[in-house]
N, C-alpha and C positions, 0 to 999 in steps of 0.2 A: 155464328152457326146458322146453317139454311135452315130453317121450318116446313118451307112448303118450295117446290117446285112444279108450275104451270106454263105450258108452253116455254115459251123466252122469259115469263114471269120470276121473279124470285124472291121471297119474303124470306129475313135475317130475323133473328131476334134482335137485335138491336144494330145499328150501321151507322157511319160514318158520311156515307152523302148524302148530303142536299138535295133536295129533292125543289121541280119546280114549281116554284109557288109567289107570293107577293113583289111577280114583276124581276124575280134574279130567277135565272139560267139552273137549270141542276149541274151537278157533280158528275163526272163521268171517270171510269179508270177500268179495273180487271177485280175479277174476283178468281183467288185460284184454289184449285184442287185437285188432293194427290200430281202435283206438279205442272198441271194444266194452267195455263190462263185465259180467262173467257170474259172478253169487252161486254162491260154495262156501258151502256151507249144513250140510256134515258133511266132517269128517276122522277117518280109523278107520286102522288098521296091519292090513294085510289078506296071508298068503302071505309078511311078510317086507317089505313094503312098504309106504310113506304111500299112502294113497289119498284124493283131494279130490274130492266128490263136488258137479258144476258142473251149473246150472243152464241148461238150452240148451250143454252142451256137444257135441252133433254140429255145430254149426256151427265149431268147433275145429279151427286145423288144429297139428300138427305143429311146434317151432321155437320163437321167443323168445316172449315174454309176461312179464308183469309182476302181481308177486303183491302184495296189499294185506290184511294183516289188521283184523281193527276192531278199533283199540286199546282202546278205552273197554270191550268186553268181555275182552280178554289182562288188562289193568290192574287188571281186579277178582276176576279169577282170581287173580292173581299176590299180590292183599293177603290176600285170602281161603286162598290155599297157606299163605304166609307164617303166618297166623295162626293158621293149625292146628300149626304146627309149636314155635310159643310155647305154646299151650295144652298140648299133647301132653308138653312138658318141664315145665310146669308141675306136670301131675297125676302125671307118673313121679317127679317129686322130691319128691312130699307123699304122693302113694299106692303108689308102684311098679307102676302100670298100665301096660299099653301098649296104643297103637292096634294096633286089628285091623281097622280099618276105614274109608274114610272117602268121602266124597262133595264137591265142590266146585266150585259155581255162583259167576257174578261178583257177586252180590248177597248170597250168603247159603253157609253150608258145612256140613257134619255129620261129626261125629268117633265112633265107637267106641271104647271102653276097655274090656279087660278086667279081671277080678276086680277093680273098682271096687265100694265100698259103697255103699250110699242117704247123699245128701250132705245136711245140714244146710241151712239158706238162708244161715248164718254161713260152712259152707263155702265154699258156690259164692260167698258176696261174698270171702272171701279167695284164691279161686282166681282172679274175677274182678281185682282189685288186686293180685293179683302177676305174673299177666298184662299189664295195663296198665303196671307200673311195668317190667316188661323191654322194653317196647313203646316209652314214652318215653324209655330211656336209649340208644336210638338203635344198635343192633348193626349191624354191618357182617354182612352175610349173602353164604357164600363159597362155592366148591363146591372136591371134592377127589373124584380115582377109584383105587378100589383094589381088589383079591378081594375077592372072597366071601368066603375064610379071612379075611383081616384082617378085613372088616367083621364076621362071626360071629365073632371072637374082643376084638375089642371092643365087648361085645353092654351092656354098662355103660354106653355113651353113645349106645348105638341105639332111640330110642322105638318102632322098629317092630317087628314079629316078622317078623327077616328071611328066617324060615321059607315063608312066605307066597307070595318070592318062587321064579319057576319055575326048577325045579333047571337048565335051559339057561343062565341067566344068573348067567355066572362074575366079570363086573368089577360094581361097584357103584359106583354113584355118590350122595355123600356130599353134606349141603346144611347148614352151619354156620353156626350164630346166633351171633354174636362166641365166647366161651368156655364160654356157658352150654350149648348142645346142638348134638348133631351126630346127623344121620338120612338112612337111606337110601331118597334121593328121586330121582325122573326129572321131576319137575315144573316148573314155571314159577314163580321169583320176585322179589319185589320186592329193592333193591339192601342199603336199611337197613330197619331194623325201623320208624322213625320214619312211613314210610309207609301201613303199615297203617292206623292208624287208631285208635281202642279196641274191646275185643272185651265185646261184649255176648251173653249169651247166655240164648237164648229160649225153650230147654225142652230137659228133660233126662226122659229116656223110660227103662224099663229094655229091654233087649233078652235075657233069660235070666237064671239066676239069677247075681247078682254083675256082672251085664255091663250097659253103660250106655252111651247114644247122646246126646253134646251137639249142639242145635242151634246155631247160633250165626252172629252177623254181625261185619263189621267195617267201624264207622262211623266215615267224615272230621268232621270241625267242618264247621258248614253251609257256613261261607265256601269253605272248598274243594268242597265237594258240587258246590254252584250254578255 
């Protein structure tokens, strides 16, 4: 149901997409009424709030309507989160890096690590293959909320530096890869690991001294692409 109508602005009482926020992409699709469709084209958290920001929205009124994301772009967010979050256990359990950073398009995503070294090309093929092989053993991916205190005191099984996040937020929400990793996300993802894909990655840049940015994809078998 719309609430309020501002300019291109649009606040729902409750909605469906993602809005941009911890380094993933928002949601984009149509919102329609009385049989019109009208592109949200940006979702942002603005004051405390989603805000959808609609294409020809003064013709908008007030009341019920009907929200449609494009799945085909949620979908490759959601392998692309996913697969940052294999990665990210991957290099914490052979480096003790953690991300401090990250970026996540439906096509394509980019990870930060710190105090990471210059990786060998033996490396990254071993980093790559043990990625892939947690990939195809098919994890159930869960979620769980708890403090801040708990999740800072089980900082052993958190890839992120949960320093990062803004001292206002006291509950954390928790996003588990069957038993191998557990990390505090707000994001979007897929159900089993088996989805993602395999992770290729496509250049690895340094970003300061000891600090290191993976680019990287996550590719279906073509049968599924097509």
């Amino acid at each position: 149901m719309i609430k309020r109508v501002d300019g291109e602005k649009v606040i729902l009482d409750q909605t469906i997409f993602y809005p941009t926020g911890g380094g993933q992409e928002c949601d984009t699709g149509v919102l329609m009424q009385n049989g019109h469709a009208y592109e949200v084209y940006q979702v942002k958290k603005e004051a405390g709030q989603i805000v959808h920001y609609v294409k020809g929205a003064e013709t908008l009124n007030e009341g019920e309507a009907v929200v449609k994301i494009d799945w085909q772009r949620r979908y490759g967010l959601m392998r692309h989160h996913s697969l940052l979050h294999v990665l990210g256990a991957v290099v914490y359990e052979k480096y003790g890096a953690l991300c401090t950073g990250n970026q996540i398009y439906p096509e394509r995503a980019r990870i930060d690590f710190n105090q990471l070294q210059d990786l060998s090309s033996e490396e990254v093929e071993e980093i790559v293959r043990e990625a892939n092989r947690i990939i195809a053993e098919d994890h159930l991916i869960t979620y769980r909320t708890v403090s801040r205190e708990e999740a800072e005191a089980t900082s052993g099984m958190i890839k992120t530096m949960i320093s990062l996040l803004p001292p206002a937020v006291r509950e954390v929400r928790l996003v588990a890869i069957g038993s191998i990793d557990e990390q505090a996300c707000g994001g979007t993802h897929v159900k089993r690991t088996s989805e993602i894909g395999s992770l290729v990655i496509t250049d690895i840049k340094s970003k300061g001294k000891n600090n290191k940015r993976m680019e990287v994809r996550a590719v279906l078998p073509a049968a599924v692409e097509s």
